[in-house]
C-alpha positions as CSV (number, residue, x, y, z in Angstrom):
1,X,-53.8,-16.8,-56.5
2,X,-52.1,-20.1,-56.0
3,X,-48.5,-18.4,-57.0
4,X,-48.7,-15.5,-54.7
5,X,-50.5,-18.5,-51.7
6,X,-47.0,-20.2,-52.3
7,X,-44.5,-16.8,-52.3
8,X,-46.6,-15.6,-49.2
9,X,-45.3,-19.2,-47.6
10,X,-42.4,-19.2,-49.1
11,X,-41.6,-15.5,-47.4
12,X,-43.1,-16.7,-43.7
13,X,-41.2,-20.4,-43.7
14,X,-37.3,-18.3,-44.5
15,X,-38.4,-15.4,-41.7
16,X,-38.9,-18.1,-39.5
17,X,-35.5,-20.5,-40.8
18,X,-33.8,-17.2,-40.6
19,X,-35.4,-16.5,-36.4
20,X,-34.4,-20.2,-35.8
21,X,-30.9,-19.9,-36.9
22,X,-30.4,-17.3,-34.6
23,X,-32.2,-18.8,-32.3
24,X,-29.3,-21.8,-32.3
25,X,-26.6,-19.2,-33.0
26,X,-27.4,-17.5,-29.9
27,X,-28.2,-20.8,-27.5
28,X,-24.9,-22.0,-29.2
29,X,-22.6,-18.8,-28.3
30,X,-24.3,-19.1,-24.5
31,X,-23.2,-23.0,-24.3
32,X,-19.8,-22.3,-25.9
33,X,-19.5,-19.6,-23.1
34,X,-20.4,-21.7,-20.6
35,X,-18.2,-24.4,-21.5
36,X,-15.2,-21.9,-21.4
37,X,-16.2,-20.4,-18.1
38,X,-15.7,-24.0,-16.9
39,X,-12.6,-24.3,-18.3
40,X,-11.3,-21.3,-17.4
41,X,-12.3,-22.1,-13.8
42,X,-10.5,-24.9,-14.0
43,X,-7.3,-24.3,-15.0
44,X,-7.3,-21.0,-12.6
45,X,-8.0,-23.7,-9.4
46,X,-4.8,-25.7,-10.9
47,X,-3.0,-23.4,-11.1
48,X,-3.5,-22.3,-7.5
49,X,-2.8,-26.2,-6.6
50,X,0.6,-26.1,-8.0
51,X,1.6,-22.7,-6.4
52,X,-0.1,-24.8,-2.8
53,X,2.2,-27.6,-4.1
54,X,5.4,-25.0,-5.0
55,X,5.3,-23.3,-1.4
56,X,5.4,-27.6,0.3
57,X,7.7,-28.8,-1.2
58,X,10.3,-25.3,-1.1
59,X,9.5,-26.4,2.7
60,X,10.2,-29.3,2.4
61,X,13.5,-29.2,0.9
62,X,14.5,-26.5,3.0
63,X,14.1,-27.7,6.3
64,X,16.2,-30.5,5.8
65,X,19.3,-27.6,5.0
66,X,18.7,-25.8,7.9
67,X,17.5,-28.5,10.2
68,X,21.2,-29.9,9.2
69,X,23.0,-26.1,9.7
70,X,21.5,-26.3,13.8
71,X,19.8,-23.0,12.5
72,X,16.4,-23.8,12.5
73,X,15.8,-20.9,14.9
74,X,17.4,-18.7,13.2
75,X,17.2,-19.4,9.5
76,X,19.0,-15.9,8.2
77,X,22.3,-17.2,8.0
78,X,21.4,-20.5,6.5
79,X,19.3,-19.4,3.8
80,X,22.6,-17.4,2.3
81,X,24.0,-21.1,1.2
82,X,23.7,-21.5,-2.0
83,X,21.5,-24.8,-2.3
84,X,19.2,-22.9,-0.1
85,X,19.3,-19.3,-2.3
86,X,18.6,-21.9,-5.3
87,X,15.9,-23.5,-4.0
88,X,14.4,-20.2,-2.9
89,X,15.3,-18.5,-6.6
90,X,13.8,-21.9,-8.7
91,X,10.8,-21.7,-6.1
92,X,9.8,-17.9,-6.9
93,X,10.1,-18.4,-10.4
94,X,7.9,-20.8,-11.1
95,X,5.6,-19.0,-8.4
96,X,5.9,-15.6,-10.7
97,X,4.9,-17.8,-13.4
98,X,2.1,-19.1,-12.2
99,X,1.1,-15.9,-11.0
100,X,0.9,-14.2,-13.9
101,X,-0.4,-17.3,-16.1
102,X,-3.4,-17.0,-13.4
103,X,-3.8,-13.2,-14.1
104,X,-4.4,-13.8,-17.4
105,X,-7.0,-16.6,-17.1
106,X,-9.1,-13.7,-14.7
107,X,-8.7,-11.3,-16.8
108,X,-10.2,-14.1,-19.3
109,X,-13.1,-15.0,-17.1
110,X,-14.3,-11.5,-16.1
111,X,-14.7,-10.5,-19.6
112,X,-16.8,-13.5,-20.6
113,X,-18.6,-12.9,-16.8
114,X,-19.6,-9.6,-18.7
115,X,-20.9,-10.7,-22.0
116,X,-22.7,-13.3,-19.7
117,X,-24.2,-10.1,-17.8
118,X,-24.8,-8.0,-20.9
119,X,-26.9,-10.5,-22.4
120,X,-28.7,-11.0,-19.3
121,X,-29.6,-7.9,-18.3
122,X,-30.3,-7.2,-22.6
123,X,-33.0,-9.8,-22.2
124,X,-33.9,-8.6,-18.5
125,X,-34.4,-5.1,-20.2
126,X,-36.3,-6.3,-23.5
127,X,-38.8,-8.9,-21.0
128,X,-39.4,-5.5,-19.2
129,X,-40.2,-3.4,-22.5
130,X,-42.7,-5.8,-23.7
131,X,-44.7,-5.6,-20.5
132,X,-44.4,-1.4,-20.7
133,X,-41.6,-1.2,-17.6
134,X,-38.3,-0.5,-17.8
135,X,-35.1,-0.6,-15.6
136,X,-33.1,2.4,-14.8
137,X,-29.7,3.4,-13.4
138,X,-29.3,6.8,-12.5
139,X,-26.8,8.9,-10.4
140,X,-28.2,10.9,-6.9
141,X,-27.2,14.5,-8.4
142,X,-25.5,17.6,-5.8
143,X,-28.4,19.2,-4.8
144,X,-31.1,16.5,-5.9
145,X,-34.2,16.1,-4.0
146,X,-33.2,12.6,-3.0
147,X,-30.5,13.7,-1.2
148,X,-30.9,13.3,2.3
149,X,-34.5,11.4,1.7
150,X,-35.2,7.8,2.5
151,X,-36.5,5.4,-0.1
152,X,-39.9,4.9,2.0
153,X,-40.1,9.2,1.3
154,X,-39.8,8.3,-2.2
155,X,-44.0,7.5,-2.8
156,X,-42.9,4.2,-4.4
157,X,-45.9,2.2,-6.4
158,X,-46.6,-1.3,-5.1
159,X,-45.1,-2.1,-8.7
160,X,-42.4,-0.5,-8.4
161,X,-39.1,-0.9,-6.6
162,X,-35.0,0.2,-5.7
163,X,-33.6,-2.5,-7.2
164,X,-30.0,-1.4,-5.7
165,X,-28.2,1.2,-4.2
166,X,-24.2,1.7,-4.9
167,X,-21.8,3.9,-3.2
168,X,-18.2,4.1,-3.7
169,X,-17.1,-0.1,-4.1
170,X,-20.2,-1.0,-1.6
171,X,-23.4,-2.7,-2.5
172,X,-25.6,-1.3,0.5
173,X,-28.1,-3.7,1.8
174,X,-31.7,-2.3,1.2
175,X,-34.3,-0.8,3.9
176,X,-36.9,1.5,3.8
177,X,-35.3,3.9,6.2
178,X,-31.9,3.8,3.6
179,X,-30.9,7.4,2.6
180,X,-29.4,8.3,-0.4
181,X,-26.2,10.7,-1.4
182,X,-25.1,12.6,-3.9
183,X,-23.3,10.6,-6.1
184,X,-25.3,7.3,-5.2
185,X,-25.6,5.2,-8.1
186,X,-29.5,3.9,-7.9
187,X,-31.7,1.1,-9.9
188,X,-34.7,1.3,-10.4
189,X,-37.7,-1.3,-11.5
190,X,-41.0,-0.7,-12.4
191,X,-43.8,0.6,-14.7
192,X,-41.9,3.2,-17.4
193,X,-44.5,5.9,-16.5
194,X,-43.6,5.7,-12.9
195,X,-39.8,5.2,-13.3
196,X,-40.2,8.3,-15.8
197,X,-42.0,10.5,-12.9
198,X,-39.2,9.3,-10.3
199,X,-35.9,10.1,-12.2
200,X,-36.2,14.2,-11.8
201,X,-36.2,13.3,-7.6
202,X,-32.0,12.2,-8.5
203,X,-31.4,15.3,-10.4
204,X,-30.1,18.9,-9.3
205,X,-33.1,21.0,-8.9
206,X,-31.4,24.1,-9.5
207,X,-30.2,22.9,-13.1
208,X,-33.9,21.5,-13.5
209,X,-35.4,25.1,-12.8
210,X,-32.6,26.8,-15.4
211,X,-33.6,24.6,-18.0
């Protein structure tokens, strides 16, 4: 009795070392995240301070060549010299530079941005199972019975919602009187019996009575 007292503990305490590990593992990989988001963030905003800085002083130094050609008016002719074309050629390289160097640390930060966002909405969506609701993205079908309708027409629950409405690059701002399109990308929020109920109102009907 005593031996299988001590296994049964023995099981619970590494089920719970192993939950805390990745527990820490998973609070770690969010700080780490963070800390390169920051970074990231950071060296884009210098970056964009020396191409500021670049663009002054090319001013600077130019002014003084054309200021002293009496061409100030009419720069054309004095940027052809070649102390100004070398000014110009140094200037645009390091601004080509910089530019791509700052490409590359967007690129960077959108793809953490969307682990950041997976994880989020993976925890959104897993807090939503364990209180029986769900979240649901679904596209307004050609011939759907949304099309055309409002979202007050839609018989909404008091628990349930339109979380958001996309079309084409535009987040459109939400109002009862709002009518969806075909093609509409739509969220929805609520109860998983009544977001179940509401998804055949986005699909083609004619499809719906062939199947």
């Amino acid at each position: 009795m005593t031996a299988e007292l001590l296994s049964r503990i023995r099981k619970e305490l590494t089920v719970n070392l192993a939950v805390l590990r990745e527990a820490v593992l998973a609070i770690s990989e969010r700080v780490n995240r963070k800390a390169q988001l920051l970074k990231l963030h950071w060296q884009a905003s210098d970056m964009s301070h020396k191409m500021d800085s670049t663009h002054r002083a090319l001013g600077a130094q130019l002014y003084p060549l054309l200021s002293s050609s009496g061409e100030v008016k009419r720069p054309e002719p004095a940027l052809d010299r070649p102390e100004a074309a070398g000014l110009l050629s140094a200037a645009i390289s390091q601004v080509g530079l910089l530019k791509k160097e700052l490409g590359q640390v967007e690129t960077l930060v959108r793809e953490l941005e969307l682990e950041a966002m997976r994880e989020d909405l993976l925890r959104i969506q897993q807090d939503l199972s364990t209180r029986s609701a769900t979240m649901e993205r679904v596209q307004v079908a050609r011939g759907a019975w949304a099309v055309d309708r409002s979202i007050s027409q839609m018989g909404l629950s008091p628990t349930t919602r339109v979380a958001a409405v996309l079309r084409g690059p535009a987040l459109l701002h939400l109002t009862d009187s709002l009518m969806f399109q075909s093609g509409d990308l739509v969220v929805l929020v609520g109860p998983q019996v009544e977001v179940r109920r509401l998804l055949p109102y986005f699909v083609d009907q004619q499809s719906m009575r062939s199947a």
